[in-house]
N, C-alpha and C positions, 0 to 999 in steps of 0.2 A: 335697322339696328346693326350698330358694327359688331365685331367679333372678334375679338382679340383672343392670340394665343394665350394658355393656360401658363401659371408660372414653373409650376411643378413642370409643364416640357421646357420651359426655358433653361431649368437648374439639369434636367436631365440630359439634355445636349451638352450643357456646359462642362456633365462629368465625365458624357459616355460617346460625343461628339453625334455626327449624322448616321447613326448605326444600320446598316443592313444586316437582317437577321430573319431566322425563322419563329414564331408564334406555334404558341400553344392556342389551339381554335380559331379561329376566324381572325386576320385574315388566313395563315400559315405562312405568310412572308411577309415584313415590312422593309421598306426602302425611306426611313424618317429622312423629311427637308430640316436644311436650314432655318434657323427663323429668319436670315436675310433672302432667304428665296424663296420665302412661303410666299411674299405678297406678289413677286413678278408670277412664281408657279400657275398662282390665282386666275389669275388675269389671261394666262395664255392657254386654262383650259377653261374661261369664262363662266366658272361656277358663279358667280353671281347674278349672272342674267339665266343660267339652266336649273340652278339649284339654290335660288336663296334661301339663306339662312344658315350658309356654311362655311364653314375654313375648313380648304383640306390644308394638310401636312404632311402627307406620304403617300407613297403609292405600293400596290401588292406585287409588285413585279411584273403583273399583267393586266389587264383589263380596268383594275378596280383602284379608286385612291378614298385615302382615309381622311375624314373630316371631324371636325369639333362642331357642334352648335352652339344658340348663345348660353345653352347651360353647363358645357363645356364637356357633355358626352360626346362617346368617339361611333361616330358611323364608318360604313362603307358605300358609298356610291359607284355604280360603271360609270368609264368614263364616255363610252357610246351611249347614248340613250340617256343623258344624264338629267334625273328630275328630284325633283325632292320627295317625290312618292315613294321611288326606289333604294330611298336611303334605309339603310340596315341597323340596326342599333346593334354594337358589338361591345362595349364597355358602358359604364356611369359617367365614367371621367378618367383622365389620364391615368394618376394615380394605378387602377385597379389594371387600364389596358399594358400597363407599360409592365408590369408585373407578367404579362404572356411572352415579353421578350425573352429571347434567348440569348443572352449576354455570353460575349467570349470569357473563359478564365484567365 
């Protein structure tokens, strides 16, 4: 099953661009991709053969990057060790995770 990004991150990039910022909970830092370099990102940490059933779209700044499933809640995977066991449920859906950013005034 593909997995397409959610539209709500599409309109949110498009208002607030590829934001690096600090979270409220889980992760504490986001690093959001493009959605033109979500799909090459994909492919070069090979989440689809270590972690199917995910889209990442950002990374914590360290160790960990953030994915959607096909119901378009937001995990956290390591990128060492990365399985789909280890994925972490941090939001429903965008919508709710994007509300933990910390937007510039």
């Amino acid at each position: 099953m593909e997995i397409s990004i959610p539209p709500e991150y599409l309109e949110f990039i498009a208002l607030h661009g590829a934001v690096e910022s600090f979270t409220e909970g889980e992760p504490g830092y986001v690093a959001l991709w493009l959605p033109q370099d979500v799909a090459g990102n994909n492919k070069d940490i090979q989440i689809a053969e270590l972690a199917p059933g995910y889209l990442a779209f950002a990374g914590d700044g360290g160790g960990e990057i953030l994915a959607f499933n096909s119901k378009g809640e937001v995990f956290m995977l390591p990128l060492i060790g990365m399985e789909a066991r280890y994925a972490q449920k941090i939001a429903n859906n965008w919508s709710e995770f994007s509300e933990s950013i910390e937007l510039p005034s």
